[in-house]
Backbone as a ProteinNet text record, in pm:
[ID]
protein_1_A
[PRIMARY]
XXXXXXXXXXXXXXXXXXXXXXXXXXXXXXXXXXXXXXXXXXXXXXXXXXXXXXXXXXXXXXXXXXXXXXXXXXXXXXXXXXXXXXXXXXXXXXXXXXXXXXXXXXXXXXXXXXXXXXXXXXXXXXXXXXXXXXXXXXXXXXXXXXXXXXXXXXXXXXXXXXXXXXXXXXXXXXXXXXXXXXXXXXXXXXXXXXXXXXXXXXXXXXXXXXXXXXXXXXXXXXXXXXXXXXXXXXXXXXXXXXX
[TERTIARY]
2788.8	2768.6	2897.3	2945.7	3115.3	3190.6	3218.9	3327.7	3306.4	3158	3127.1	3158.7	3111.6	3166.2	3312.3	3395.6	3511.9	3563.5	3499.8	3527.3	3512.5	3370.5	3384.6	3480.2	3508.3	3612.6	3746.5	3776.4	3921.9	3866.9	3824.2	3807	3831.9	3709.9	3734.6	3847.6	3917.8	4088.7	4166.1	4123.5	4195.4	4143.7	4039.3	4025.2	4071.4	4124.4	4140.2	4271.5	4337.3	4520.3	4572.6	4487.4	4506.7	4558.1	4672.8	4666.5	4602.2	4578.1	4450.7	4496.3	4481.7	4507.9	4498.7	4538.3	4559.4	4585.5	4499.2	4555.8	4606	4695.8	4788.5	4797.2	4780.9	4865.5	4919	5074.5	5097.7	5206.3	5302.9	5329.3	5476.2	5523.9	5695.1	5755	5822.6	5870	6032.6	6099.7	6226.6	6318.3	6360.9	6401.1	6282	6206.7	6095.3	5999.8	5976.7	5858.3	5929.5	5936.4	6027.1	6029.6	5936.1	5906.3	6033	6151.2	6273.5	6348.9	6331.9	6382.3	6368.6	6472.1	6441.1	6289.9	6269	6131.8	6045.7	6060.4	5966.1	5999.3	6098.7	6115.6	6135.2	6219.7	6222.1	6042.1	5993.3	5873.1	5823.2	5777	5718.2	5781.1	5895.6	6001.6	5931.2	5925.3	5879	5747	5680.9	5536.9	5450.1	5543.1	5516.9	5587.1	5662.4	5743.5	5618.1	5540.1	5507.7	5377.8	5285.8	5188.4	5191.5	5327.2	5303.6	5328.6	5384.2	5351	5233	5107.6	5015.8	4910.4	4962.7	4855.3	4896.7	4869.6	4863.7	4962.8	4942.9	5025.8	4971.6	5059.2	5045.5	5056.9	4917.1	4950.5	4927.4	5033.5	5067	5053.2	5011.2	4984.7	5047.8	5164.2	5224.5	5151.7	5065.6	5013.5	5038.6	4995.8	5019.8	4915	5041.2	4961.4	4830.9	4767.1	4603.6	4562.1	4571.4	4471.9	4496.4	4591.4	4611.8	4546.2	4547.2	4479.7	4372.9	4256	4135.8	4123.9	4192.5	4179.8	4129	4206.3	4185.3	4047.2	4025.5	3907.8	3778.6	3809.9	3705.3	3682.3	3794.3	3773.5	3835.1	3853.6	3924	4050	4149.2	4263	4214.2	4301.9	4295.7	4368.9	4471.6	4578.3	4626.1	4727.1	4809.5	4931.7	5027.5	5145.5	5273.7	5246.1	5350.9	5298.9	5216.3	5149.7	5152.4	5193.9	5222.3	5120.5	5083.3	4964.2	4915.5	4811.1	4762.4	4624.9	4552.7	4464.9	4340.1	4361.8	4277.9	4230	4367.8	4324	4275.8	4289.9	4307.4	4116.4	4043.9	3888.1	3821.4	3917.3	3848.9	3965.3	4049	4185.9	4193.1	4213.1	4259.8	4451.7	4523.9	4663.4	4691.4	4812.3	4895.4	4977.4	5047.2	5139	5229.8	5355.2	5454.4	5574.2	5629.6	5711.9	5854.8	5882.6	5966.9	5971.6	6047.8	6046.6	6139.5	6085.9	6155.7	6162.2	6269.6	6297.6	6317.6	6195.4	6120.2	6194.3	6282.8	6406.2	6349.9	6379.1	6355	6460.7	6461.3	6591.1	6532.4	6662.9	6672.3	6814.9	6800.5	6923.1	7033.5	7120.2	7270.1	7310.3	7369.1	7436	7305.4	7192.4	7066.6	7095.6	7135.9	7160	7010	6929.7	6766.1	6796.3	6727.2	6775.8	6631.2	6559.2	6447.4	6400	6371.1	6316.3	6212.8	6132.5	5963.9	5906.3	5783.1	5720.4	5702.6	5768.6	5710.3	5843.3	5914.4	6059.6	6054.7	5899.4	5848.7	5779.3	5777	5688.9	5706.1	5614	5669.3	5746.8	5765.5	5838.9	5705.9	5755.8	5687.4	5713.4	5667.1	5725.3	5644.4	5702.3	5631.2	5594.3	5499.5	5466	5392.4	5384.2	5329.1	5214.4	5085.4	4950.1	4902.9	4887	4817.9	4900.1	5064.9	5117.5	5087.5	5126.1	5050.2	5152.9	5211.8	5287.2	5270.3	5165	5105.3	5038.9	4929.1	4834.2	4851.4	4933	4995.4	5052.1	5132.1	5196	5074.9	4980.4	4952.6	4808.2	4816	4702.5	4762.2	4904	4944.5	4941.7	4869.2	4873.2	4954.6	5099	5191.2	5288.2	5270.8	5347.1	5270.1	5329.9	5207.8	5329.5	5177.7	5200.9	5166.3	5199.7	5186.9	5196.3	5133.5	5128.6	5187.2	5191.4	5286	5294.6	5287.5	5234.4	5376	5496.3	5623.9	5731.7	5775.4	5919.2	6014.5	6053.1	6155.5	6077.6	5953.1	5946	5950.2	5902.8	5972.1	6113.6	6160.3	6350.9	6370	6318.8	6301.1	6252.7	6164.8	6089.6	6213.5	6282.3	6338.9	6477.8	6559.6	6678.4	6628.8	6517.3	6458	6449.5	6444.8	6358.5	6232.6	6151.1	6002	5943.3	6045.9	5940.5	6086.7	6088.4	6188	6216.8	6148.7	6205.8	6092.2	6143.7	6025.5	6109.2	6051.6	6045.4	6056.4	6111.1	6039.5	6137.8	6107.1	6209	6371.6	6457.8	6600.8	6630	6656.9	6674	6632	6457	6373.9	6419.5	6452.8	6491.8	6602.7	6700.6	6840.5	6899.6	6792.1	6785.5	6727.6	6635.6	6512.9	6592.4	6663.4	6749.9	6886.1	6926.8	7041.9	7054.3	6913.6	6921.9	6836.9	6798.9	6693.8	6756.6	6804.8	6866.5	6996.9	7107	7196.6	7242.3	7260.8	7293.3	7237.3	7108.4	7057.1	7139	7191.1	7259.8	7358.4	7440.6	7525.1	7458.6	7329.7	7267.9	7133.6	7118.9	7038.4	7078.3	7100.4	7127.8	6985	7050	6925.3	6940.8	6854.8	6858	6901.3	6943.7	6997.3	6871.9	6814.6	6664.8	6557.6	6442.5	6372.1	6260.6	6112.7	5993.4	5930.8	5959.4	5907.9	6014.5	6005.3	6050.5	5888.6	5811.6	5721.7	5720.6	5646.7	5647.7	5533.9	5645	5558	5461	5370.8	5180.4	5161.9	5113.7	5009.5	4865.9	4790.2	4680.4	4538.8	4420.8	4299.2	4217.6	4103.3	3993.7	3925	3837.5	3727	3588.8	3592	3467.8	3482.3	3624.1	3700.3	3618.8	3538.9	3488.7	3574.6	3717.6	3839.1	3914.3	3921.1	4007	4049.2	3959.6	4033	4166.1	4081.8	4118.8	4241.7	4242.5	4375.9	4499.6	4424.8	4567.4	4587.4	4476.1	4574	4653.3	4614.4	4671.6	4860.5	4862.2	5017.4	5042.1	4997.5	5072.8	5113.1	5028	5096.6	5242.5	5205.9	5264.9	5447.9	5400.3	5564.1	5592.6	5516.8	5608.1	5635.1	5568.4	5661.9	5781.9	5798.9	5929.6	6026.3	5988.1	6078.4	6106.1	6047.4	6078.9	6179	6172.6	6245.8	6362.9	6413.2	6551	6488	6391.5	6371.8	6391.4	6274	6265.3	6456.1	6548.6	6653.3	6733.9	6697.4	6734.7	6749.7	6666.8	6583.5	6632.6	6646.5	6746.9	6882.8	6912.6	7094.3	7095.8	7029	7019.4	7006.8	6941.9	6895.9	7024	7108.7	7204.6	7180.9	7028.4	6958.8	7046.1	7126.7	7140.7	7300.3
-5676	-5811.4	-5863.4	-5758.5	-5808.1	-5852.6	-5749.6	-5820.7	-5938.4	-5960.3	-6107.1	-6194.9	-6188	-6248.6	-6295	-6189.8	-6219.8	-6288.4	-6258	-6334	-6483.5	-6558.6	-6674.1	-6730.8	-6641.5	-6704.5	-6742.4	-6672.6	-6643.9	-6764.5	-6767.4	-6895	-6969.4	-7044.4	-7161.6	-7164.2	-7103.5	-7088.9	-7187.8	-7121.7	-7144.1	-7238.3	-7279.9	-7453.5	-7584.1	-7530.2	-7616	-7626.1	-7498.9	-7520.9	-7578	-7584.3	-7608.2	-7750.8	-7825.7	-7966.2	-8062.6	-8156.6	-8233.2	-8362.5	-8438	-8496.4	-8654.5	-8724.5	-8902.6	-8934.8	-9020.3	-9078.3	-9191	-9257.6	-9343.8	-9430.5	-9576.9	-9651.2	-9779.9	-9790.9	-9954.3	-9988.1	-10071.2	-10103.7	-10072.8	-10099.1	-10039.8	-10153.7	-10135.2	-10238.8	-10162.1	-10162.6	-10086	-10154	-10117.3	-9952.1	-9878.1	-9973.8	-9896.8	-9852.6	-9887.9	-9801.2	-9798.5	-9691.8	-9694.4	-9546.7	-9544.6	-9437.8	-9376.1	-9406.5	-9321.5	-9291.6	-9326.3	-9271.7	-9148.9	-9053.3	-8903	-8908.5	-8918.8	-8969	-9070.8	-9126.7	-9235.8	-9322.9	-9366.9	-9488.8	-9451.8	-9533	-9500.6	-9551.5	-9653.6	-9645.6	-9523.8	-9478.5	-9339.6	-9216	-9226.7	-9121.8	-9100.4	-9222.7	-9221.5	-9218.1	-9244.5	-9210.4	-9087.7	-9001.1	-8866.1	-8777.4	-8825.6	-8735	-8734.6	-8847.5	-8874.1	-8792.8	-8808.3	-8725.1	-8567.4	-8532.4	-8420.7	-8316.4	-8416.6	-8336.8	-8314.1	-8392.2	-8356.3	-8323.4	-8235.4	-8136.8	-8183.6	-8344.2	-8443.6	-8432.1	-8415.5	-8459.1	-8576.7	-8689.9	-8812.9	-8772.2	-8801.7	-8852.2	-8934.9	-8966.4	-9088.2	-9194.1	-9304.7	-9365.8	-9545.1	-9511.8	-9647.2	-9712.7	-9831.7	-9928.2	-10082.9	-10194.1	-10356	-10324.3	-10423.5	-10441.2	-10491.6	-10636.5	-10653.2	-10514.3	-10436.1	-10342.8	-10225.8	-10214.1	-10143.8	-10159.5	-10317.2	-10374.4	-10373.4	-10386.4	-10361.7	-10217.5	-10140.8	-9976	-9880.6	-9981	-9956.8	-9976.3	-10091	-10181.6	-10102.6	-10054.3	-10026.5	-9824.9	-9801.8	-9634.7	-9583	-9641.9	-9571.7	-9456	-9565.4	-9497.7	-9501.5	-9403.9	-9413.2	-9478	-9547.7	-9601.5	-9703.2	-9799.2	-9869.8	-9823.9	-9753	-9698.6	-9860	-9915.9	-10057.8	-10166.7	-10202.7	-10329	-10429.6	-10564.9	-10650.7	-10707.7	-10772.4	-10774.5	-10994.2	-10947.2	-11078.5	-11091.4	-11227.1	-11262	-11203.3	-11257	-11212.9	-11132.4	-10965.4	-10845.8	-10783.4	-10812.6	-10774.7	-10740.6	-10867.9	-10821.5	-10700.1	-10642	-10560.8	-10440.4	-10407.6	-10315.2	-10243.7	-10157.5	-10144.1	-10051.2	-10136.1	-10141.9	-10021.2	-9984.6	-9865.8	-9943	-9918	-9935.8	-9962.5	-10067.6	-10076.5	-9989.3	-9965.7	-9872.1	-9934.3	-10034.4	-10087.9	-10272.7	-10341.6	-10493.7	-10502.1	-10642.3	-10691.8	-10824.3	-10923.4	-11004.8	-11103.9	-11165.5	-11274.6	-11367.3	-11419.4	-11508.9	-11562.9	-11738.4	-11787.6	-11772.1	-11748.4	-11819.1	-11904	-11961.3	-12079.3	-12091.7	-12175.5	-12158.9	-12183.3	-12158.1	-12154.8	-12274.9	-12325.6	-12463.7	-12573	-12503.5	-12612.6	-12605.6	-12722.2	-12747.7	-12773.1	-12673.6	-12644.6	-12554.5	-12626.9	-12471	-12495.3	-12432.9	-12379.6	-12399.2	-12538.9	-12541.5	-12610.5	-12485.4	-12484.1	-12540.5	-12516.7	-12553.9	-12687.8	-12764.4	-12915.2	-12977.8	-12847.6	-12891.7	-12850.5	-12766.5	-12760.3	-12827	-12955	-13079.5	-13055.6	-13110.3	-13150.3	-13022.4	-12922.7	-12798	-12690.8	-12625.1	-12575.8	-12418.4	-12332	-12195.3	-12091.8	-12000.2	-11915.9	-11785.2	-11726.1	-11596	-11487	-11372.2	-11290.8	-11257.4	-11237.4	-11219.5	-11077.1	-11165.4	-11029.9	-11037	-11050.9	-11046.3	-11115	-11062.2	-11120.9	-11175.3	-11322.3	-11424.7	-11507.2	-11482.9	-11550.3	-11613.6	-11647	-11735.8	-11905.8	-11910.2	-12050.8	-12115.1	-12043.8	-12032	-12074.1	-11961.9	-11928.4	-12065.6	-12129.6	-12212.8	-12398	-12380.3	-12489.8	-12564.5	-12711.6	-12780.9	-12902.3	-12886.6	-12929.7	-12930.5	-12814	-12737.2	-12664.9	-12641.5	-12549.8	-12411.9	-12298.4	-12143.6	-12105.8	-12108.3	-12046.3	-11903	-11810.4	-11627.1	-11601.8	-11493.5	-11364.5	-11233.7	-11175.4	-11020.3	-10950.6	-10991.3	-10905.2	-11011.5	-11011.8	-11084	-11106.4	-11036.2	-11050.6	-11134.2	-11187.6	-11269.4	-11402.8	-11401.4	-11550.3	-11575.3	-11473.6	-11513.6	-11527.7	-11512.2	-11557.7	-11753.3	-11720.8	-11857.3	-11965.8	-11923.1	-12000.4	-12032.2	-11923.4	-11996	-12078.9	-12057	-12151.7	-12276.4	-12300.6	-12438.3	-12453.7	-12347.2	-12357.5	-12357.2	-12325.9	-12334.3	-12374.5	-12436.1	-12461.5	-12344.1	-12294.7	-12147.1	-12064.7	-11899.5	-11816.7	-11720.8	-11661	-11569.6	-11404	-11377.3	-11163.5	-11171.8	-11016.8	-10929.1	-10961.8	-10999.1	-10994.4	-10862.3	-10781.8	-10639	-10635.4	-10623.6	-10553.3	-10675.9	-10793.3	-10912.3	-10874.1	-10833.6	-10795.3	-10659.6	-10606.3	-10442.6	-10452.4	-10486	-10511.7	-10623.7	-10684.3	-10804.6	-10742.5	-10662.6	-10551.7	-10438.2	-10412.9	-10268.3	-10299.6	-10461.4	-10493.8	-10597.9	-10665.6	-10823.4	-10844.6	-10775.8	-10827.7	-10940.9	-10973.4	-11098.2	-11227	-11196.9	-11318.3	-11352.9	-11237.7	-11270.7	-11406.4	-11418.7	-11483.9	-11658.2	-11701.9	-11792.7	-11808.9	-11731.7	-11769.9	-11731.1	-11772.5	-11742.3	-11768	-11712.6	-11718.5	-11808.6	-11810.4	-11930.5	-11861	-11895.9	-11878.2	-11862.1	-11938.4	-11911.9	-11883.3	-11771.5	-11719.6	-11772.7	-11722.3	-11764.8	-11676	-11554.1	-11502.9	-11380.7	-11303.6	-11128.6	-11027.1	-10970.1	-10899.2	-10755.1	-10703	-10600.2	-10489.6	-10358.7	-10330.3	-10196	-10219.1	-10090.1	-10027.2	-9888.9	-9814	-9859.2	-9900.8	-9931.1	-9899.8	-9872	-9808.9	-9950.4	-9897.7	-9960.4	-9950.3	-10041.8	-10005.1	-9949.6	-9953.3	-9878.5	-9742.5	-9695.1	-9541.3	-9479	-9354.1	-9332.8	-9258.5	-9213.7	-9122.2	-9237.5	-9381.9	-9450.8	-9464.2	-9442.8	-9391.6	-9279.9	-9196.8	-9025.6	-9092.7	-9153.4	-9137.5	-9216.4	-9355.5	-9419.1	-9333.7	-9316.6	-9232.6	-9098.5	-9052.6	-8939.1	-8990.8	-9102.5	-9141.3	-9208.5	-9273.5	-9341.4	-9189.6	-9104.1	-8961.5	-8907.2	-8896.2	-8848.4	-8952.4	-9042.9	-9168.2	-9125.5	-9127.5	-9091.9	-8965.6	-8855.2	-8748.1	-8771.1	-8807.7	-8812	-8914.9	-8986	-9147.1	-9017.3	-8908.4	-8834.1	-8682.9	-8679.1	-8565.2	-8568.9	-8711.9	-8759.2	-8769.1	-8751.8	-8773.1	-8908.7	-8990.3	-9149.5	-9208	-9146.7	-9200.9	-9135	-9032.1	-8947.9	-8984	-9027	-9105.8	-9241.8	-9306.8	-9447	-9398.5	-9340.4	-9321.8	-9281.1	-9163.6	-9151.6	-9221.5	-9361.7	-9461.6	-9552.2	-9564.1	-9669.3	-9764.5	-9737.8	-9839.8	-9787	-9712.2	-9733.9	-9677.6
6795.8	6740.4	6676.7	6587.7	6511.6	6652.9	6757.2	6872.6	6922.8	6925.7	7025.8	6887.2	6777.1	6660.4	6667.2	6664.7	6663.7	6803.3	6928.5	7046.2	7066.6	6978.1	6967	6863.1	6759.7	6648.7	6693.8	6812.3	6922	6957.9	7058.7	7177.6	7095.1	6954.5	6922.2	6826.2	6768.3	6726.4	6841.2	6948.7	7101.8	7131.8	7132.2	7160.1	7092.4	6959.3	6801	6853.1	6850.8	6865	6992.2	7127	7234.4	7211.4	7274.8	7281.4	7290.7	7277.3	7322.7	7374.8	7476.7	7582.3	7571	7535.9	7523.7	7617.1	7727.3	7837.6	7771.4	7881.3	7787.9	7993.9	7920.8	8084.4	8012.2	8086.2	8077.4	8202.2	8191	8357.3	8276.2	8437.9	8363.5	8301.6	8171.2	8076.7	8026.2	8137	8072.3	8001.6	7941	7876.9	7786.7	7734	7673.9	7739.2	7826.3	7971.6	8067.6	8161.7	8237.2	8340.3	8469.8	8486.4	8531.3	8575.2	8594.2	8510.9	8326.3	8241.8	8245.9	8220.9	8217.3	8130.9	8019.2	7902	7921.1	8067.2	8066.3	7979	7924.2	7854.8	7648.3	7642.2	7471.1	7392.7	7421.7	7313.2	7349.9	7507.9	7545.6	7454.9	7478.8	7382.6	7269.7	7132.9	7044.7	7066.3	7118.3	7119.6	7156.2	7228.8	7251.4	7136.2	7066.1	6948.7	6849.6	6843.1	6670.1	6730.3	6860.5	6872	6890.5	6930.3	6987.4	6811.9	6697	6562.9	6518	6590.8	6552.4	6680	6725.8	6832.8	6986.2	6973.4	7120.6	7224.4	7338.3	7429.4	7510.5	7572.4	7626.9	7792.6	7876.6	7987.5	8060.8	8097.6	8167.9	8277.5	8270.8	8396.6	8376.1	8477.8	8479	8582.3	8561	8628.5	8559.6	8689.1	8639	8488.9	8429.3	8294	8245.1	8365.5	8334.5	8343.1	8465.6	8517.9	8364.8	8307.9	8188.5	8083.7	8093.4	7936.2	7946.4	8090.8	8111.9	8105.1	8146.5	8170.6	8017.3	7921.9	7782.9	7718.1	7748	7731.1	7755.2	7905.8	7974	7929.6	7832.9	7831.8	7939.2	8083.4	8129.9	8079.1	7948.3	7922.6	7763	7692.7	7544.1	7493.2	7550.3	7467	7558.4	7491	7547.8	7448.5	7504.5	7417.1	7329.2	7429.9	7351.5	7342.2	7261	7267.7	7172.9	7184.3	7114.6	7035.1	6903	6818.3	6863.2	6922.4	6932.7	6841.2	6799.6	6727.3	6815.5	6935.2	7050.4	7053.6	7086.6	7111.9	7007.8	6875.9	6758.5	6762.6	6814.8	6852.2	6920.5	7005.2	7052.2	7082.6	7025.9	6966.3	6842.1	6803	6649.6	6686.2	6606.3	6638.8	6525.4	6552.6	6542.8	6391.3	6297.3	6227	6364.4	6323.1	6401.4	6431	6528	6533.8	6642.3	6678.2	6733.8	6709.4	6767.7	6703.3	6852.8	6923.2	7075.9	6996.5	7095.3	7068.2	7191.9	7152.1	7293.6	7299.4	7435.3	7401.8	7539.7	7585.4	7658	7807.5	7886.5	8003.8	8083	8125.8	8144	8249.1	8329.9	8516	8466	8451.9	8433.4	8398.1	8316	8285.1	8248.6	8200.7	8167.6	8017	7960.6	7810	7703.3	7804	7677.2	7582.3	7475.3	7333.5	7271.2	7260.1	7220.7	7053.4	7008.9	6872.6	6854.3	6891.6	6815.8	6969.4	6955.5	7087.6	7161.7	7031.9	7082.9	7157.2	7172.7	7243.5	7413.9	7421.9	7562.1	7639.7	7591.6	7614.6	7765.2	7859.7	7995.2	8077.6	8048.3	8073.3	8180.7	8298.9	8319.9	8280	8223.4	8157.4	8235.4	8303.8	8399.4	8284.8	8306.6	8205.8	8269.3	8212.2	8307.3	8245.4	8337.8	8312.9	8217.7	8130	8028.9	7888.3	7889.8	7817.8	7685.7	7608.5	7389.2	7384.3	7423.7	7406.8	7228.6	7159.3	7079.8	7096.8	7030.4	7063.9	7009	6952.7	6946.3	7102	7114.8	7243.6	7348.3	7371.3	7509.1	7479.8	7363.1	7347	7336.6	7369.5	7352.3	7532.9	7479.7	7583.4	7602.8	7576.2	7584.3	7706.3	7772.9	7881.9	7925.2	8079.4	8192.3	8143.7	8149.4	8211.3	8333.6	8436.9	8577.6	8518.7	8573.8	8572.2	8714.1	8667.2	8768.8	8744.9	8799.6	8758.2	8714.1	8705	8637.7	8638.5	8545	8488.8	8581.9	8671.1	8823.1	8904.6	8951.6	8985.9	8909.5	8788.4	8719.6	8696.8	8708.2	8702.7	8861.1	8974.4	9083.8	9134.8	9087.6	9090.4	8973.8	8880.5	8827	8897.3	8953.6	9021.4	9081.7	9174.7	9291.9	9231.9	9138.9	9084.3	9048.3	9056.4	9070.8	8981	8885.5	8684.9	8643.4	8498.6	8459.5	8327.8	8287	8187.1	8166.5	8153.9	8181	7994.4	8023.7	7849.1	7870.2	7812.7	7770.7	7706.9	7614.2	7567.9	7614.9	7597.8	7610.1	7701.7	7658.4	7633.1	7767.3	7772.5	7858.2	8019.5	8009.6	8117.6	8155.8	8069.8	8139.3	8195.7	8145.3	8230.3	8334.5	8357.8	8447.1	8578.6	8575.2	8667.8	8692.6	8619.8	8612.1	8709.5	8696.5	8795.6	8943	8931	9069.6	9114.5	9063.4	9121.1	9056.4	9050.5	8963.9	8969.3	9105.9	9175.8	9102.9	9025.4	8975.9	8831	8779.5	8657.2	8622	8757.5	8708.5	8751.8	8768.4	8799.9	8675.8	8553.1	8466.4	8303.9	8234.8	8035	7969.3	7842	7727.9	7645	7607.7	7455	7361.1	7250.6	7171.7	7025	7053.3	6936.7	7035	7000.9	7050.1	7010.4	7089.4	7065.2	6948.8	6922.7	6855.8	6833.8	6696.4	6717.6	6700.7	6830.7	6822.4	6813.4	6714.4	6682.5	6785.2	6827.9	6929.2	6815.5	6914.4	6842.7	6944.1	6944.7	6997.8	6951.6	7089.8	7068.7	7158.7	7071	7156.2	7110.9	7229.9	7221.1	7125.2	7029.3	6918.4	6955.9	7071.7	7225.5	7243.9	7226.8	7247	7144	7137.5	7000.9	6936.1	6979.4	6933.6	6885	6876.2	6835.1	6714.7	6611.9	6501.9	6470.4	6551.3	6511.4	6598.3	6697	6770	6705.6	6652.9	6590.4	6475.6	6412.7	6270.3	6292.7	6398.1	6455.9	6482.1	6552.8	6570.7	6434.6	6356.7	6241.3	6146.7	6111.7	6058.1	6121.3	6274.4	6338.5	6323.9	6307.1	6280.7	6170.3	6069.1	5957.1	5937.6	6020.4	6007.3	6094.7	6250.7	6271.6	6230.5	6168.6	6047	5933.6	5887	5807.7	5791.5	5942.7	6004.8	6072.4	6073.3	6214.1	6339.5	6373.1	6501	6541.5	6472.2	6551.1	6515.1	6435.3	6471.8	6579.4	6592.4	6711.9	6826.7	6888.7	6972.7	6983.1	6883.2	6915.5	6920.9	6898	6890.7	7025.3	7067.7	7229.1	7303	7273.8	7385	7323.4	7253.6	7225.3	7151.8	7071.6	6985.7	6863.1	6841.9	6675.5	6644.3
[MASK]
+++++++++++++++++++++++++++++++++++++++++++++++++++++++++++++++++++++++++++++++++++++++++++++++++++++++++++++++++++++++++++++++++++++++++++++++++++++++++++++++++++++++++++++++++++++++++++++++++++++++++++++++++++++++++++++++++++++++++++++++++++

C-alpha cells in the first residue's frame, strides 16, 4: 500500500512539474511575429521568456489574423501573444499588463504633402486597413473617410502606389521590415507621416470563455516582472536592436 502510495505521489509530482502547454496563434507581424526569426519574432521572444519562468511553454500557430482572433474567441487557441487593447475586444478578452509600445504611423505615395492632424484631416481620404486589426475605435467608427480591408499590410502599400487608396497605416517598424524583405522596390515610391494615429501598447490576450484565462494572464504578468527583474526582457531588446 506505502509503494502504490508513494507511486501516485511520483506521478502527480510529475504531472505538477511537467510544463504545461498555451496554445498561442497570430499572423506574421515582423519583427515582432515572425516565423523565420530564429525565436519567432521578438514579442514571441518575450512572451516565451516571461512564461517559461513559470512552468509554460508556448505553442505556436502562425495564421491570418481574423482566423486568430476568432481562434481565440472560439477556444480554439489560448492566447493571442500581441494584441492591441480595443473598447471592443476588451468585451470578450481579458488583456495582459503591457509589455511592448508600436507606433501606428500613416504612409502615404512619395511626394504627397498629407501630414496627419487628428482625424478630421482624413475627410474625403480613402485609408486601406487590414481586417481584424485594433486601429481604435474612434478611428475604425469614424464616418468621415472609407476603410477598404485586406488581409496584410503589403497589399495596402500595393494598392497605394497604384492609386487605389490614398493612405494605409501599421506599425512603422513592422511596414518597413515587412516591404524591406518582400518588396523593396516599393520603398522608394511611399514615406511616412511624421505624426501618427496612435502609440499602441502591445498585450497577451485570452478569451473570458477560456476557463484557464485567468490562471493564464496572471501566469505571464508574474512571469514579466520576473524577467523586467532579471535582465532578460532587456536582453532580448538589445539582441533585437531595440535598446
Amino acid at each position: 500500500m506505502r509503494r502504490v502510495l508513494v507511486l501516485l505521489l511520483g506521478l502527480l509530482f510529475c504531472a505538477l512539474a511537467w510544463p504545461q502547454n498555451i496554445i498561442a496563434a497570430a499572423d506574421a507581424y515582423p519583427p515582432y511575429m515572425d516565423p523565420a526569426h530564429p525565436k519567432q519574432g521578438i514579442s514571441l521572444q518575450i512572451v516565451r521568456a516571461a512564461y517559461a519562468t513559470q512552468g509554460y511553454v508556448i505553442d505556436m500557430h502562425f495564421v491570418p489574423w481574423a482566423r486568430a482572433m476568432n481562434g481565440v474567441k472560439s477556444g480554439e487557441y489560448d492566447i493571442l501573444p500581441n494584441a492591441w487593447w480595443t473598447q471592443e475586444r476588451a468585451r470578450f478578452l481579458l488583456y495582459s499588463e503591457p509589455y511592448m509600445q508600436s507606433e501606428i504611423k500613416f504612409i502615404k505615395r512619395k511626394g504627397d504633402p498629407f501630414e496627419y492632424h487628428g482625424l478630421g484631416s482624413l475627410s474625403g481620404k480613402t485609408v486601406g486597413i487590414v481586417k481584424g486589426y485594433g486601429y481604435g475605435d474612434e478611428f475604425l467608427n469614424s464616418s468621415n473617410f472609407a476603410r477598404p480591408e485586406v488581409s496584410e499590410i503589403l497589399q495596402n502599400v500595393k494598392k497605394l502606389v497604384l492609386g487605389r487608396i490614398d493612405l494605409t497605416l501599421d506599425d512603422e517598424i513592422v511596414a518597413r521590415w515587412i516591404i524591406k524583405h518582400r518588396a523593396p522596390t516599393l520603398m522608394q515610391s511611399i514615406e511616412f507621416t511624421q505624426n501618427g494615429l496612435s502609440s499602441q501598447q502591445m498585450h497577451v490576450t485570452s478569451s473570458l470563455k477560456n476557463p484557464r484565462h485567468k490562471t493564464i494572464i496572471d501566469a505571464f504578468n508574474k512571469g514579466l516582472a520576473t524577467i523586467k527583474a532579471n535582465g532578460t526582457f532587456d536582453n532580448i531588446l538589445r539582441e533585437n536592436g531595440l535598446k
